[in-house]
C-alpha positions as CSV (number, residue, x, y, z in Angstrom):
1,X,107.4,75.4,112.1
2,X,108.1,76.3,108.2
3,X,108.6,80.1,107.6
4,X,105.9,81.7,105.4
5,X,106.6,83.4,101.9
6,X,106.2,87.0,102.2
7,X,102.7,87.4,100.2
8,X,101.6,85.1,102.2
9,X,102.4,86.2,105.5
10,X,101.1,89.3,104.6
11,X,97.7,88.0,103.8
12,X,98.3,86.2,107.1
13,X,98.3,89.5,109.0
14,X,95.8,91.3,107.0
15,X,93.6,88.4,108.3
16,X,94.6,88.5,111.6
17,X,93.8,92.9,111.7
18,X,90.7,92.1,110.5
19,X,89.8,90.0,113.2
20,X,91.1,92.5,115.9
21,X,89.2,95.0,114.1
22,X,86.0,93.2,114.9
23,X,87.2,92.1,118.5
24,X,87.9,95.9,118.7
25,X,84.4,97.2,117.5
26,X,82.5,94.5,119.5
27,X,84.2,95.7,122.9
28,X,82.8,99.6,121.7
29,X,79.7,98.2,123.0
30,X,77.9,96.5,119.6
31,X,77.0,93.7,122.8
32,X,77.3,93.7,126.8
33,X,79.3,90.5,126.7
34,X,82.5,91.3,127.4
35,X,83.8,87.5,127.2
36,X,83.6,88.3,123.0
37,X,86.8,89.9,122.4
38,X,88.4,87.8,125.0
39,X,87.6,85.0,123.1
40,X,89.0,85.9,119.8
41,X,92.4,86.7,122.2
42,X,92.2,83.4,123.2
43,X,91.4,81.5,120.0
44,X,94.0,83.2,117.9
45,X,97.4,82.7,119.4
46,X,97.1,78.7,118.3
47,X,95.6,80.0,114.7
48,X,98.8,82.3,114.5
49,X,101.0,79.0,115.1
50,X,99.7,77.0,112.8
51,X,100.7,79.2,110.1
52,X,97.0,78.9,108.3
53,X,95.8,82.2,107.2
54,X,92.0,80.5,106.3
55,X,91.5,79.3,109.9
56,X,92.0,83.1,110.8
57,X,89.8,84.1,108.0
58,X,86.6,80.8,109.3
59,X,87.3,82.4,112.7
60,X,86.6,86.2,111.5
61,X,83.6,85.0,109.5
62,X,82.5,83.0,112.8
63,X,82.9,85.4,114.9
64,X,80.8,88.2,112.6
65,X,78.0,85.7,112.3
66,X,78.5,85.2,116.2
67,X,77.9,89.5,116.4
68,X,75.5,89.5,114.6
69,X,73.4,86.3,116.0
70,X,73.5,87.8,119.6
71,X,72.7,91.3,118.6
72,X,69.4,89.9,117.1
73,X,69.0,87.9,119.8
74,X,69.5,90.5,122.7
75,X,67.1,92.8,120.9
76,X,64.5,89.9,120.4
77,X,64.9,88.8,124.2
78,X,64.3,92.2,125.2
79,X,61.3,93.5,123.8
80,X,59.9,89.8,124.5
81,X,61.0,90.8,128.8
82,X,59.3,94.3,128.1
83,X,56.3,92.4,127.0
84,X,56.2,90.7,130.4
85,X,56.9,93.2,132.1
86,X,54.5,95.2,131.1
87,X,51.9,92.8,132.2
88,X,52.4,93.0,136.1
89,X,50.3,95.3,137.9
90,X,50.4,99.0,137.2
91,X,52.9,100.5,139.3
92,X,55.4,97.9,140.2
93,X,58.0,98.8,137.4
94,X,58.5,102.2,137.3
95,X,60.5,101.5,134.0
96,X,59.9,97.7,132.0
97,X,62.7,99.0,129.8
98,X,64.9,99.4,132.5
99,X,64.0,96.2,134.4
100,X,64.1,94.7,131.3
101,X,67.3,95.2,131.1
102,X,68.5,94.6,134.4
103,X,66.8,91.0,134.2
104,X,69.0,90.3,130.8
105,X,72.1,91.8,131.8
106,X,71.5,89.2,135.5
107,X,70.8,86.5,133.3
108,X,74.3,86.8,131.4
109,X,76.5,87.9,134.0
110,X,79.8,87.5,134.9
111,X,79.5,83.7,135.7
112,X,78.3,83.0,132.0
113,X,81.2,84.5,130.8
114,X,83.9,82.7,133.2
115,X,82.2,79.4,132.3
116,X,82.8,80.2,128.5
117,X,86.3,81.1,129.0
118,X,87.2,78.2,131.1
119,X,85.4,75.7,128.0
120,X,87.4,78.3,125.2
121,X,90.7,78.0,127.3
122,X,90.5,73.6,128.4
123,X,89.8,73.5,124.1
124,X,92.8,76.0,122.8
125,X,94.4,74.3,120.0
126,X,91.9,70.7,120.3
127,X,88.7,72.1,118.6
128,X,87.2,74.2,116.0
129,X,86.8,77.7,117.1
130,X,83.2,77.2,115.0
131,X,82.3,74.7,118.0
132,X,83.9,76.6,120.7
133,X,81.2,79.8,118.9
134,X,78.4,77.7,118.5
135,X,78.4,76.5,122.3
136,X,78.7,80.6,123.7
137,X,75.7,81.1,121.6
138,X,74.0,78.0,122.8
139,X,75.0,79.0,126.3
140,X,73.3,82.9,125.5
141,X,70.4,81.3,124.3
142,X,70.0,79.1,127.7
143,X,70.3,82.4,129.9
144,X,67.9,84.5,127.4
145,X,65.5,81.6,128.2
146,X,66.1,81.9,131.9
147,X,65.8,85.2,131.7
148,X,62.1,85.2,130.5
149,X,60.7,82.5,132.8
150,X,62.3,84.9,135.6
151,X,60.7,87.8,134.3
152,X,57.5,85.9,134.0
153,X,57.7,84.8,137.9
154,X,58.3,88.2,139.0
155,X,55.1,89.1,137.2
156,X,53.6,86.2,138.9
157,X,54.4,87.0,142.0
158,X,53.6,91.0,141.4
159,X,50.2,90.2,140.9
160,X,49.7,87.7,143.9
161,X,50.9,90.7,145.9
162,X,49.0,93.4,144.5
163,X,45.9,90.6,145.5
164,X,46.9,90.9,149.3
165,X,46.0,93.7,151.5
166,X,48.5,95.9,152.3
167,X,47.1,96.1,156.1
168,X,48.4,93.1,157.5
169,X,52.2,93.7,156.7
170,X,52.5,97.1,158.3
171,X,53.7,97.0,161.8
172,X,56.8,94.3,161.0
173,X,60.4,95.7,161.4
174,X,63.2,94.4,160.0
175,X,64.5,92.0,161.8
176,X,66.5,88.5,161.7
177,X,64.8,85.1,160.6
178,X,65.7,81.6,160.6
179,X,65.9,79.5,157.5
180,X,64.0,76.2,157.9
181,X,63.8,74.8,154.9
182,X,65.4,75.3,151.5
183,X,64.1,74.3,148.0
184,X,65.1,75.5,144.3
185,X,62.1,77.8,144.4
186,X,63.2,79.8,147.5
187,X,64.0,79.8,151.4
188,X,61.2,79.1,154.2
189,X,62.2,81.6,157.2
190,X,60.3,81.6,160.4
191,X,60.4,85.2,162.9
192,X,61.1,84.9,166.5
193,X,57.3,85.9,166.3
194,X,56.7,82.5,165.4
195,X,55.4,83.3,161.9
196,X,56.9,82.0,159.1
197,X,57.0,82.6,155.2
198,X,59.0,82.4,151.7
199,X,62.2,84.3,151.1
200,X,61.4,83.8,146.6
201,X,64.8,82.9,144.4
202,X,63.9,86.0,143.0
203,X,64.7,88.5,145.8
204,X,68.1,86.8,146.1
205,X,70.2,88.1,144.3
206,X,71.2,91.3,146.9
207,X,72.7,88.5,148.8
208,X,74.2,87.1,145.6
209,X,76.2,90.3,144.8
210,X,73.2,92.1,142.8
211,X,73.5,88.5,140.3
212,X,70.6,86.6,139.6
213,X,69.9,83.5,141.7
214,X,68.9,80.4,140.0
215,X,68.4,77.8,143.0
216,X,68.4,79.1,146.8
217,X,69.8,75.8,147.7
218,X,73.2,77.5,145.9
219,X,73.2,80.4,148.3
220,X,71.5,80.0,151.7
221,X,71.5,76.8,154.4
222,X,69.1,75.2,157.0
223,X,69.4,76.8,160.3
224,X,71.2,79.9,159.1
225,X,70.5,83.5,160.1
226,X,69.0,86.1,157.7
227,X,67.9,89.8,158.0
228,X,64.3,90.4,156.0
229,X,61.6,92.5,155.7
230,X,58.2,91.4,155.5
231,X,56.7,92.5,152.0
232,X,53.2,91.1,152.0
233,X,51.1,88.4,153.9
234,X,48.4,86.1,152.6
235,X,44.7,84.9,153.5
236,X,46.4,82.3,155.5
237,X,48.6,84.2,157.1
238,X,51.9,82.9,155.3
239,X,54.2,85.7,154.8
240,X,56.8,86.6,152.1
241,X,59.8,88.8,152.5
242,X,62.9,90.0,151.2
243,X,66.3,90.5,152.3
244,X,67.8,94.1,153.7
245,X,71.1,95.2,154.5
246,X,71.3,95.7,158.6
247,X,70.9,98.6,160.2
């Protein structure tokens, strides 16, 4: 590697402070997604080695339009889940803010960001950290998406429920279920009672670790064992439940 003249490995670092400034005030909580100061660790070590101060400075400019992109997109994805959530049935969200939140935070949790390391990490040194950027954001984007239409289903389902009577569930206890049948939308379970109903994708995610659940295929099996609570029951006598820790 050729040695740099002093003014210009100066510039060099000045660029590179920069950039750790940003990573620095991005991590004091500008945006919950941790995997953007991890990325600028990960995409500047092969900068630093090829001796280019202007890939360090495209990488800072990247990265601020990056900031600034998801910032606007957060705040636009909320307010649209507050919407929603505001359209359920009086009572079932104590806080739309707050489940607002929760939903978003679900959407873009931990997995998100140990996919986009994996892709930043396979590409060090083989592609432009502008493409490596423009994929998290695309990424972002998919789960902000995913985030709505979930948010939209729970309303969905909020007001089917407020529809039934409240009558017919009481009397069930807790108790264990079978799976019978699994599709993307949810789990069939079926009571020693003989009476069966859906386990949603949406009341997954206790058994997913508190993460959001995008296909119940992913998570639970034909034939296998799962404690639920009944939490409504239709005209025809189909129930639904959700999942609880046993007693």
């Amino acid at each position: 590697m050729s040695q740099l003249s002093p003014v210009r490995s100066v510039a060099h670092e000045n660029s590179i402070a920069s950039v750790a400034a940003l990573s620095a005030s991005i991590a004091a909580g500008s945006t919950p997604f941790a995997y953007v100061p991890e990325l600028v660790t990960t995409l500047l070590p092969p900068l630093v080695e090829s001796s280019d101060p202007s890939q360090v400075r495209a990488l800072e400019k990247a990265l601020t339009v990056a900031k600034g992109t998801l910032a606007k997109s957060l705040a636009r994805a909320r307010n649209e889940l507050v919407g929603i959530l505001r359209e359920a049935p009086s009572g079932v969200f104590a806080s739309p803010k707050a489940k607002a939140d929760e939903v978003l935070w679900l959407a873009c949790s931990a997995d998100l960001e140990q996919q986009l390391m994996h892709a930043t990490q396979s590409r060090r040194g083989k592609t432009q950290p502008s493409k490596v950027i423009d994929e998290m954001l695309a990424q972002v984007r998919h789960r902000v998406d995913l985030a709505l239409i979930e948010a939209q289903d729970m309303v969905e389902i909020a007001k089917i429920q407020a529809a039934l009577s409240p009558a017919p569930a009481r009397g069930y206890e807790p108790c264990w279920g079978e799976v019978t049948g699994v599709k993307p939308f949810g789990a069939f379970v079926l009571l020693p009672s003989g009476e069966s109903g859906l386990l949603h994708v949406s009341e997954l995610h206790p058994l997913n670790g508190g993460r959001r659940v995008d296909d119940a295929a992913l998570l639970v099996n034909v034939g296998q064992s799962i404690y639920v609570r009944v939490t409504g029951k239709n005209e025809k006598g189909q129930l639904s439940f959700a999942p609880v820790s046993e007693a």
